[in-house]
C-alpha positions as CSV (number, residue, x, y, z in Angstrom):
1,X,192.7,42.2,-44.7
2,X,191.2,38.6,-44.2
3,X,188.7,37.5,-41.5
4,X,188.0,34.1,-40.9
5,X,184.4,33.0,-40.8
6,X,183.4,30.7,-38.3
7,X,179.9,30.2,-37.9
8,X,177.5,31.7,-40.2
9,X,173.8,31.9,-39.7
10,X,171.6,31.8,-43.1
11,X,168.5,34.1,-43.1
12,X,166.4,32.0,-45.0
13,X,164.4,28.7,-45.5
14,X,163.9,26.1,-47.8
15,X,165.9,24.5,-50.3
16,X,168.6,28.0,-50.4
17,X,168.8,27.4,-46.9
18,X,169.8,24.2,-47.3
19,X,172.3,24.8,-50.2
20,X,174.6,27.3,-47.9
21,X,174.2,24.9,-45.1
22,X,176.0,22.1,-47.0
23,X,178.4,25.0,-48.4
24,X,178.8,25.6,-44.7
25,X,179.5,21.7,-43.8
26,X,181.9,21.3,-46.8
27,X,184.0,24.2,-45.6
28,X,184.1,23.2,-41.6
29,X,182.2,26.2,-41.0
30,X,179.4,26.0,-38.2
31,X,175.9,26.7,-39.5
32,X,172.6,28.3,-37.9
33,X,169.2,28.3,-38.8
34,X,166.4,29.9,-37.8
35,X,162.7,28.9,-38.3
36,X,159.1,30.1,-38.1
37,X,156.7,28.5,-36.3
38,X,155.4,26.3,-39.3
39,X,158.8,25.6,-39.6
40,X,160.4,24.0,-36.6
41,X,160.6,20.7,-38.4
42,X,161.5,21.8,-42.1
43,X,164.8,20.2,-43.4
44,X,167.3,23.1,-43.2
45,X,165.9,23.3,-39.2
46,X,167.5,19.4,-39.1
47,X,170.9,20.0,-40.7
48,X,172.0,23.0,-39.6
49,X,174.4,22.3,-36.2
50,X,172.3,25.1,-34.4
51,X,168.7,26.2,-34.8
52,X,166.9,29.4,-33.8
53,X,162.7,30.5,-33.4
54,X,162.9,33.9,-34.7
55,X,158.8,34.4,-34.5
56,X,155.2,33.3,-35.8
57,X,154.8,31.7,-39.3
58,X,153.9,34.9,-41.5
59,X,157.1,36.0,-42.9
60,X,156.5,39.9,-41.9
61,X,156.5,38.3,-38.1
62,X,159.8,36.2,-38.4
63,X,162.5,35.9,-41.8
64,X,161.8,39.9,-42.1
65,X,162.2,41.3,-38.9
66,X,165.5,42.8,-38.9
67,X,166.4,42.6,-35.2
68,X,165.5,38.9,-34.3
69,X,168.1,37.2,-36.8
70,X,170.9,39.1,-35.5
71,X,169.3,38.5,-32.0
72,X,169.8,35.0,-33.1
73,X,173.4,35.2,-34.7
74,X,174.2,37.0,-31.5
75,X,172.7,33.9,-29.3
76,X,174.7,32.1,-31.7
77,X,177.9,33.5,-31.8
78,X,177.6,33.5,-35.1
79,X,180.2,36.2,-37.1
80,X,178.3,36.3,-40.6
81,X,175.2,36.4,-41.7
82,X,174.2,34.6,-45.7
83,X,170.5,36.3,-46.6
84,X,170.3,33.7,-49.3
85,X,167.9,35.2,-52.1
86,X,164.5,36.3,-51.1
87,X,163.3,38.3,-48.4
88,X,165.9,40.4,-46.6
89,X,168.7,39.4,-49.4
90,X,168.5,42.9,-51.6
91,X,167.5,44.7,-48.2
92,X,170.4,47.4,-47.8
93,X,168.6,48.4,-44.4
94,X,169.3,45.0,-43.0
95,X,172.4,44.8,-44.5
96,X,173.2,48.2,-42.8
97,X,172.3,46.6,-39.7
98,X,174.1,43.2,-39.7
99,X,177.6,45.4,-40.2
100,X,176.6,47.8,-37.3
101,X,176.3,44.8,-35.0
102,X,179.6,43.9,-35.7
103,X,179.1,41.2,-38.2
104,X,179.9,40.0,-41.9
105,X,177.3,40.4,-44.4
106,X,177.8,37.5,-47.3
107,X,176.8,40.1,-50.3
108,X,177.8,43.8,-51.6
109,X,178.0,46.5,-49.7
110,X,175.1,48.5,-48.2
111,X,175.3,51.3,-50.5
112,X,175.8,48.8,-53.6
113,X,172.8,47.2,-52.8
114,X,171.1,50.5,-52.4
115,X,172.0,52.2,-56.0
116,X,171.7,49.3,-57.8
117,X,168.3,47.8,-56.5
118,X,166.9,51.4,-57.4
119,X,166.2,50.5,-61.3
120,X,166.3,54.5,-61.9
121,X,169.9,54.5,-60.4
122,X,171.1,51.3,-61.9
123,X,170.1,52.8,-65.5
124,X,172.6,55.6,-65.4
125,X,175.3,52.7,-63.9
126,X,175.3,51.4,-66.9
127,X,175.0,54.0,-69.1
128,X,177.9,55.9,-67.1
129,X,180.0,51.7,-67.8
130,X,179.1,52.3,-71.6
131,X,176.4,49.5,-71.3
132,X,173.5,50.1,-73.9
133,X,169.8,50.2,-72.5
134,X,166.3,50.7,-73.9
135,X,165.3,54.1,-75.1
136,X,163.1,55.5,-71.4
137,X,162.5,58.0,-69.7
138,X,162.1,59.1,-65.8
139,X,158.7,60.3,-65.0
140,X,159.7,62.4,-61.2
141,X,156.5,62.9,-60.4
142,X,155.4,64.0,-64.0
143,X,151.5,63.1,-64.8
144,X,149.0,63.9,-67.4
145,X,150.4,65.4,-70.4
146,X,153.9,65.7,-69.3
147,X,154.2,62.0,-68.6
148,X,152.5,61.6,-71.9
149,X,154.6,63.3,-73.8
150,X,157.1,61.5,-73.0
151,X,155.8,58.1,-74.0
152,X,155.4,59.6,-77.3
153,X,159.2,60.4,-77.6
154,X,159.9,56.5,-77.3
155,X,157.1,55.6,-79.0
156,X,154.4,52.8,-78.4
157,X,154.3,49.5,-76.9
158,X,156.2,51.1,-74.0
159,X,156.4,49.3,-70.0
160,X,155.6,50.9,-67.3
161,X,158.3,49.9,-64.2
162,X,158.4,50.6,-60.9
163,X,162.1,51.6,-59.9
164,X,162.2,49.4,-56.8
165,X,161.1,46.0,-56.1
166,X,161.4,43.4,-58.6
167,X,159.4,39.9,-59.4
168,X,157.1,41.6,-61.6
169,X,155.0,43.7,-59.3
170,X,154.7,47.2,-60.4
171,X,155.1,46.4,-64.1
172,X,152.3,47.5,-67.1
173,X,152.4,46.9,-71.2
174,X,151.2,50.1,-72.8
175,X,150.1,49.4,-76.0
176,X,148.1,53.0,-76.7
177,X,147.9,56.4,-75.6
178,X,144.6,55.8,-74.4
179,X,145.8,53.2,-71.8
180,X,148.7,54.8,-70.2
181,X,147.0,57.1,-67.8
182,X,145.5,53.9,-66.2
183,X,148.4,52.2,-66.3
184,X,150.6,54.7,-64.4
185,X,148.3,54.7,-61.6
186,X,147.7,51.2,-61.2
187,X,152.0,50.1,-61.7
188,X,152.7,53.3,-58.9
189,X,149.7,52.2,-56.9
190,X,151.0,48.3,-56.6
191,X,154.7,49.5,-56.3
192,X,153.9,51.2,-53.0
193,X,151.9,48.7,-51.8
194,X,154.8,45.7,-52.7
195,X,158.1,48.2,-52.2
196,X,156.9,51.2,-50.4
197,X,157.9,53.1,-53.0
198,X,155.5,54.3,-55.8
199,X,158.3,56.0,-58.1
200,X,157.8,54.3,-61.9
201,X,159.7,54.8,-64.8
202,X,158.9,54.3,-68.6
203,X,160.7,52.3,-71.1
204,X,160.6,51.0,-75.1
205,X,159.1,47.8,-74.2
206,X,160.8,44.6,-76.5
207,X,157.6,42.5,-78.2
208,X,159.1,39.0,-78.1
209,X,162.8,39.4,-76.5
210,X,165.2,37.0,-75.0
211,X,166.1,37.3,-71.4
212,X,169.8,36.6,-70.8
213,X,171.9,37.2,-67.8
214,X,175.3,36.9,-66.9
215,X,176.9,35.8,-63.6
216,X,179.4,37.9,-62.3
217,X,181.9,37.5,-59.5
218,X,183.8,40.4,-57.7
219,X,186.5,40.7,-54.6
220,X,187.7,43.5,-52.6
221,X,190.6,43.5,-54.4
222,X,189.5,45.4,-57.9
223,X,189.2,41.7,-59.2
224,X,186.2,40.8,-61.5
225,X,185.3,37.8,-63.8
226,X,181.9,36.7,-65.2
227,X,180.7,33.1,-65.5
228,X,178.8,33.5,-68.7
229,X,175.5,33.5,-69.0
230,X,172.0,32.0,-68.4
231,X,169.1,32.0,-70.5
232,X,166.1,32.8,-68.7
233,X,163.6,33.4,-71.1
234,X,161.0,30.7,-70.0
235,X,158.8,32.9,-67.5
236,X,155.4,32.8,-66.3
237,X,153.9,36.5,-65.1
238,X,157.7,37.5,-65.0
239,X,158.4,34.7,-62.8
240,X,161.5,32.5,-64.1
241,X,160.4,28.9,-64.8
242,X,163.3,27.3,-66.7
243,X,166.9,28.2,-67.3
244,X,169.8,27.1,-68.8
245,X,173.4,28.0,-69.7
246,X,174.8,28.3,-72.5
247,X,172.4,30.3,-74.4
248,X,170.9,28.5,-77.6
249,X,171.3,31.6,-79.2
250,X,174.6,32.6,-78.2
251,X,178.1,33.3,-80.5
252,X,181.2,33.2,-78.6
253,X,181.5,37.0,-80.1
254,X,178.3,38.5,-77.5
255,X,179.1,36.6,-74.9
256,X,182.4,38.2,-75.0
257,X,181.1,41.4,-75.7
258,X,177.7,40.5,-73.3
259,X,180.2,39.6,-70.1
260,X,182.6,42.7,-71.0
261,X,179.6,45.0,-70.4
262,X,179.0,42.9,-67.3
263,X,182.3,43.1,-66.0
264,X,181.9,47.5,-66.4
265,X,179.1,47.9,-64.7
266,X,180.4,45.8,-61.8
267,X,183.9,48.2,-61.3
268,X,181.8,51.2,-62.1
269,X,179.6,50.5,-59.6
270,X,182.4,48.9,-56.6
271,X,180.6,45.4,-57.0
272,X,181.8,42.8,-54.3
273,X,180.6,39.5,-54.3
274,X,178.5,37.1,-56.4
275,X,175.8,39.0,-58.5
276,X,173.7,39.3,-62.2
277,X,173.4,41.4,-64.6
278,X,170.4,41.0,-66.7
279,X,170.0,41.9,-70.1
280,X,167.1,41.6,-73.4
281,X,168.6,40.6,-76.4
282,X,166.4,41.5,-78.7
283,X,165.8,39.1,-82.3
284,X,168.8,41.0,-84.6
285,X,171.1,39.8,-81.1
286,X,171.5,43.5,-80.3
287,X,171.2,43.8,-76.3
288,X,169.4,46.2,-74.0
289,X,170.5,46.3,-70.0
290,X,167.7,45.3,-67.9
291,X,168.9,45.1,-64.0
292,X,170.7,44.3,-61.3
293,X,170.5,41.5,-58.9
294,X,173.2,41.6,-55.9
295,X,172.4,38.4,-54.6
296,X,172.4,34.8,-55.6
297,X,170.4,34.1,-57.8
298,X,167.6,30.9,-57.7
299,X,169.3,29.8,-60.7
300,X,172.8,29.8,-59.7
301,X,173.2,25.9,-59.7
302,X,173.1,26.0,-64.3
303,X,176.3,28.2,-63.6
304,X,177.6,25.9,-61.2
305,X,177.3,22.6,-63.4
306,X,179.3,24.2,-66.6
307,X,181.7,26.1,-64.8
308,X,182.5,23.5,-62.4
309,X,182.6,26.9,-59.8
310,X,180.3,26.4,-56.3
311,X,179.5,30.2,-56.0
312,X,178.5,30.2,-52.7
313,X,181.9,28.9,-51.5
314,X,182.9,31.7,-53.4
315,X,180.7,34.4,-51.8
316,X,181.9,33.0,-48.3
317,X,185.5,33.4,-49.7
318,X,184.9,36.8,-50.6
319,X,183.6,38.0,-47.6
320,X,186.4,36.9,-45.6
321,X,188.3,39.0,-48.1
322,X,190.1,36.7,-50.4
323,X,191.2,37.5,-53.8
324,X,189.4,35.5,-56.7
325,X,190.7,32.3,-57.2
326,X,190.4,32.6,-61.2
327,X,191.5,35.3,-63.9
328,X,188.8,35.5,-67.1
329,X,190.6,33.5,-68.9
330,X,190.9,30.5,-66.4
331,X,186.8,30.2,-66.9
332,X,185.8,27.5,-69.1
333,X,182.1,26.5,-70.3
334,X,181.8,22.5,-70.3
335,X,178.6,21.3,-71.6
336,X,175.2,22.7,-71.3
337,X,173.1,22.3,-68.2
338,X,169.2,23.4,-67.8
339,X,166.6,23.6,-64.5
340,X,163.4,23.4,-63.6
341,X,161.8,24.9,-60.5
342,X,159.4,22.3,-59.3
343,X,156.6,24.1,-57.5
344,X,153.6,22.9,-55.6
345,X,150.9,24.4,-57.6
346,X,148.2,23.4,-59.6
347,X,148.2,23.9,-63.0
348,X,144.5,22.7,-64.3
349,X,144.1,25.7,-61.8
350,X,145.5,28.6,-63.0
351,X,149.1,27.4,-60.9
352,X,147.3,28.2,-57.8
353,X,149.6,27.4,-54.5
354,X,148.9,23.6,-53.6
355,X,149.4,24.0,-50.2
356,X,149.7,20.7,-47.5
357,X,151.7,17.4,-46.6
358,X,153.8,15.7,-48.9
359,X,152.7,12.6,-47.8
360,X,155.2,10.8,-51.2
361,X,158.1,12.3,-52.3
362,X,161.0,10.9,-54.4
363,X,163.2,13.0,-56.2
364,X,165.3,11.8,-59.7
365,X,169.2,10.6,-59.4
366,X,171.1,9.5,-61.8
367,X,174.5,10.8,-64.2
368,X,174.1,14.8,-64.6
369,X,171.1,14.8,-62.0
370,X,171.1,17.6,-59.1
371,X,168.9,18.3,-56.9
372,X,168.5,21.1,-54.3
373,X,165.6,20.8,-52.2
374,X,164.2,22.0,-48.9
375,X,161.3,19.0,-48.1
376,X,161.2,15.6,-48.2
377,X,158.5,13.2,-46.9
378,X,155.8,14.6,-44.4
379,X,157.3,18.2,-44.9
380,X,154.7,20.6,-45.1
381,X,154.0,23.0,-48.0
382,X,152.4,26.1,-46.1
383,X,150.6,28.9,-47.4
384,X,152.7,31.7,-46.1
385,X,155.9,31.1,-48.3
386,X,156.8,30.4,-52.1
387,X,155.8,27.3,-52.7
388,X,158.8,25.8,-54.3
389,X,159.4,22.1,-54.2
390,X,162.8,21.9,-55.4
391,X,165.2,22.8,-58.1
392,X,166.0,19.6,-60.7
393,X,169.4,20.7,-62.4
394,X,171.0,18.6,-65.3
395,X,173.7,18.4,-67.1
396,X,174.3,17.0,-70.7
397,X,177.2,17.4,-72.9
398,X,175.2,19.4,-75.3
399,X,171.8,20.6,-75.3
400,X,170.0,17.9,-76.7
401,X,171.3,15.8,-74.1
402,X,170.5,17.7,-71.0
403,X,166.8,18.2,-72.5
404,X,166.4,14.3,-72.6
405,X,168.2,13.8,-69.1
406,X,165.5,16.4,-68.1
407,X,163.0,14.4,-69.2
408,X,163.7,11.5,-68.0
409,X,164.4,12.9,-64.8
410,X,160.8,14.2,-64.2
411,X,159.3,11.0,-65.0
412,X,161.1,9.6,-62.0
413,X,159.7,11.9,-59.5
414,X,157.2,10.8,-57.5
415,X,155.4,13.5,-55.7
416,X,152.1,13.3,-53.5
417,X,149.4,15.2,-51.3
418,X,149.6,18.5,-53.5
419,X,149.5,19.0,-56.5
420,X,152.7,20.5,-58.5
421,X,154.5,21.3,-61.9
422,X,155.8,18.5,-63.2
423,X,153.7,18.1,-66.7
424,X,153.7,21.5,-67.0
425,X,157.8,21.3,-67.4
426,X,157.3,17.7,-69.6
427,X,154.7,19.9,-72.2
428,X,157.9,22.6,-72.5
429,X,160.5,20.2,-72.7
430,X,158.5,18.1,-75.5
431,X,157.5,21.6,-77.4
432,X,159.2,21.9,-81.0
433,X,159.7,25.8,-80.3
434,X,161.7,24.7,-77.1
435,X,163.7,22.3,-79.0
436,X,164.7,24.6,-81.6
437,X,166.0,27.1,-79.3
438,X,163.6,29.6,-80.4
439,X,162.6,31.6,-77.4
440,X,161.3,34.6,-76.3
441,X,160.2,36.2,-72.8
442,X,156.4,35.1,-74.8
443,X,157.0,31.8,-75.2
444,X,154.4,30.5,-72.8
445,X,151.6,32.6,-74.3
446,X,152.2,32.1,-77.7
447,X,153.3,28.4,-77.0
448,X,150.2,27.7,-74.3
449,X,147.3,30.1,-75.0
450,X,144.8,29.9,-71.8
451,X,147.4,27.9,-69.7
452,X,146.8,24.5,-72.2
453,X,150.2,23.0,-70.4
454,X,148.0,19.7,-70.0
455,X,149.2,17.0,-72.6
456,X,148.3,14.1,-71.1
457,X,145.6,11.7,-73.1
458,X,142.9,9.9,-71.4
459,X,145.0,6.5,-71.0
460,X,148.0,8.3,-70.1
461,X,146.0,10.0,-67.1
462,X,144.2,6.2,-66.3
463,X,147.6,4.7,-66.4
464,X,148.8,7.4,-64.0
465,X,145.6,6.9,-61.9
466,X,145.7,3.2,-61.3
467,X,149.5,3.9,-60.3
468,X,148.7,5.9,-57.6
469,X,145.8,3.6,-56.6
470,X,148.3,0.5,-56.8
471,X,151.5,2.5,-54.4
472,X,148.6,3.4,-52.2
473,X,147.2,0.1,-51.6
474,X,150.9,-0.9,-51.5
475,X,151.5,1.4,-48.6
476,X,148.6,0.3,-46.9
477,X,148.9,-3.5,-46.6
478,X,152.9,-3.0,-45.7
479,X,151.1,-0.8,-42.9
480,X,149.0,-3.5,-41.9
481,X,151.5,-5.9,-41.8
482,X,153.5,-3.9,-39.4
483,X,150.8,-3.1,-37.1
484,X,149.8,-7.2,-36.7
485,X,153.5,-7.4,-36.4
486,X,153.9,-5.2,-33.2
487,X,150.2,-7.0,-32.2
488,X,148.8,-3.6,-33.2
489,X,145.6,-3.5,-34.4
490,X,144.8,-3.1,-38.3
491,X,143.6,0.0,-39.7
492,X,139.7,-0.3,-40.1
493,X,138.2,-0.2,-44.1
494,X,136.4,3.5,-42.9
495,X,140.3,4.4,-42.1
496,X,141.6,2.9,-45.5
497,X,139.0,4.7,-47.5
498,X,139.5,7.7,-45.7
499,X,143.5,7.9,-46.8
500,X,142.6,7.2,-50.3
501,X,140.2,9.7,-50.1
502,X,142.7,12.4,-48.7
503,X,145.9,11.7,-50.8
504,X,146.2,12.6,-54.4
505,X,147.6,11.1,-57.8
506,X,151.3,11.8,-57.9
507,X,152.5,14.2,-59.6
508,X,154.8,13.2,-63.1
509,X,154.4,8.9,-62.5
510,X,153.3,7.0,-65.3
């Protein structure tokens, strides 16, 4: 049975928001957004056909409380609700609740999202779908020399995990027997503080794997298909940083046998929707399940450029109860594609949040070049939220070209009034490691001990200094001109040296 979607209100901000709005617009489908305080001017506010203040700028006070984003879908009239990723996306709770108020959630089912986002449950999933996973063990409550005991069955370096949550919080490396007891406390102890739930399991922890996931798409119908995979190996305190798609280690034989085990767990678990499966692969290619994510997934848009397939289309699709549009064998690969999450931080300061206006911003074109971004000029970066910029996406018909369209791209960015990311992703892009295809989830610790992601010389930096100075003094004098041309009065020389005082170098110009 179909249902047509009419209007659908996203539960989000920023550039995801943004993305299902245009989905929204390219299928004639209304679209509502709803904002925090800090965010009643922010892009996705301005293109959404309806807009809604669902509370105060913290997040706990407005984009996680359950009952005022279907208080505003109701206002709305909207008939589904998109989560996006993020915040309430992998919340079965709220899920629960948007269906008992009589309206489509765009994701799995409650109870999907429920058993899988428990890691504990996921595990036996996939063991139940045949899919291999790393030699661990549940603790239930065990301490002291029963949880001990255990650790010595797998055997050292294990990891510490907590069994809900994700993003890296409730995770420890145990490299000795003399550190675990420590470690137990402190993963279960940050656990409940991040997921309300303190429960941690242990695991064989992989020294220097690859982190490889594969896209999966499911209907109500018994239909599933995988869109290959994404490497994800580039990652910062578990954080993703890079991606791309195909795998520079990949044989056409495990992604076959990689997307089959996807593929399983998805009908052994009643999957419906767009989702990942996440895998390590460790260096003699064998593979280890890892998670599940039932939601979109930040890096969604590499899939999109080789697959030619706009998954959130899809996921709307699906919730209306369409079969797939595509049989496993219809799916072709074309070319590689790689992104890079821009982010305003800082990274001479240990990627600390850079937090303001974005008083410059221009972001790359060109062949292969996407972009999905939330801000543009005089948006506001504020403290409450990620601080993600944007997402650059490109394409290349092979690897080597997408790097060097990467590249390039950066340098064209101009970004100003915070500080962000761009060298950081130039120094990775430029390393040999990189360009050999020779990852590992270490890669940034082996590759840039003590955060050394600077590469810029002395000149390079004065070049990029007297730039700034020059577009400045640019923006200034066509200010002035303006003013005397509306018989306005010209900014005083304590005003100038104020602004140049106040705005910073931009980011990635040279």
């Amino acid at each position: 049975m179909t249902r047509k979607i009419r209007k659908i209100l996203v539960a989000n901000r920023g550039e995801i928001a943004v993305r299902v709005i245009r989905a929204c617009h390219d299928l004639g489908i209304g679209s509502v957004a709803v904002y925090s305080d800090c965010d009643h001017a922010a892009l996705h506010v301005r293109m959404a056909d309806e807009a809604y203040h669902i509370g105060p700028s913290p997040a706990a006070e407005s984009y996680l409380v359950h009952e005022n984003i279907i208080a505003a879908a109701r206002r709305a009239g909207a008939d589904a609700i998109h989560p996006g990723y993020g915040f309430l996306a992998e919340n079965a709770d709220f899920a629960r609740k948007v269906v008992a108020a009589g309206l489509v959630f765009i994701g799995p089912a409650p109870e999907t999202i429920a058993l899988l986002g428990d890691k504990l449950a996921a595990r036996e999933v996939a063991q139940r779908a045949g899919l291999p996973v790393t030699p661990g063990a549940r603790l239930d409550g065990a301490g002291g020399e029963e949880a001990l005991a255990a650790t010595r069955q797998i055997g050292f370096p294990i990891l510490v995990k907590a069994a809900a949550g994700g993003g890296g919080k409730g995770m420890r490396i145990v490299a000795a027997p003399g550190e675990f007891a420590e470690a137990l406390e402190s993963a279960s102890r940050e656990a409940k503080s991040a997921f309300g739930d303190g429960r941690v399991y242990i695991e064989k922890y992989l020294a220097r794997p690859r982190h490889v996931e594969i896209q999966i798409l499911c209907d109500r119908h018994g239909n599933a298909v995988h869109l290959f995979e994404r490497e994800c190996s580039i990652q910062r305190r578990h954080q993703k940083v890079i991606e791309e798609s195909p795998s520079p280690m990949m044989t056409p034989e495990l992604r076959a046998r990689m997307g089959d085990a996807a593929v399983r767990l998805a009908r052994e678990s009643g999957y419906v929707g767009a989702g990942t499966v996440e895998f390590l692969v460790d260096r003699d290619r064998s593979f280890y399940f890892l998670e599940v994510n039932t939601r979109l997934q930040v890096e969604h848009p590499v899939t999109e450029m080789v697959t030619g397939i706009d998954l959130v289309a899809e996921q709307i699709a699906v919730a209306e109860g369409e079969r797939l549009r595509w049989r496993q064998e219809d799916i072709r690969l074309h070319g590689h594609a790689l992104e890079c999450r821009i982010y305003a931080e800082d990274p001479e300061e240990g990627f600390l949040p850079s937090t303001g206006t974005l008083r410059n911003y221009r972001a790359p074109s060109g062949p292969g070049v996407r972009v999905d971004s939330g801000v543009v000029v005089y948006s506001e970066i504020p403290v409450y939220y990620d601080p993600i910029i944007a997402k650059l996406i490109v394409w290349g018909r092979d690897r080597d070209e997408a790097i060097r369209r990467a590249g390039r791209a950066l340098v064209e960015y101009r970004i100003g009034g915070v500080q962000s990311t761009i060298e950081f992703h130039r120094a990775v892009l430029r390393n040999p490691k990189f360009l050999a295809g020779d990852l590992s989830t270490r890669f940034l610790e082996e590759e840039f001990p003590e955060n050394n992601y600077l590469v810029l010389d002395d000149k390079l930096r004065e070049q990029i200094a007297i730039a700034a100075a020059l577009e400045t003094a640019a923006r200034e004098r066509t200010i002035i001109v303006q003013n005397n041309a509306r018989g306005g009065a010209a900014p005083s020389n304590w005003v100038l040296v104020h602004r140049r005082s106040v705005l910073k170098p931009f980011s990635g110009s040279r």
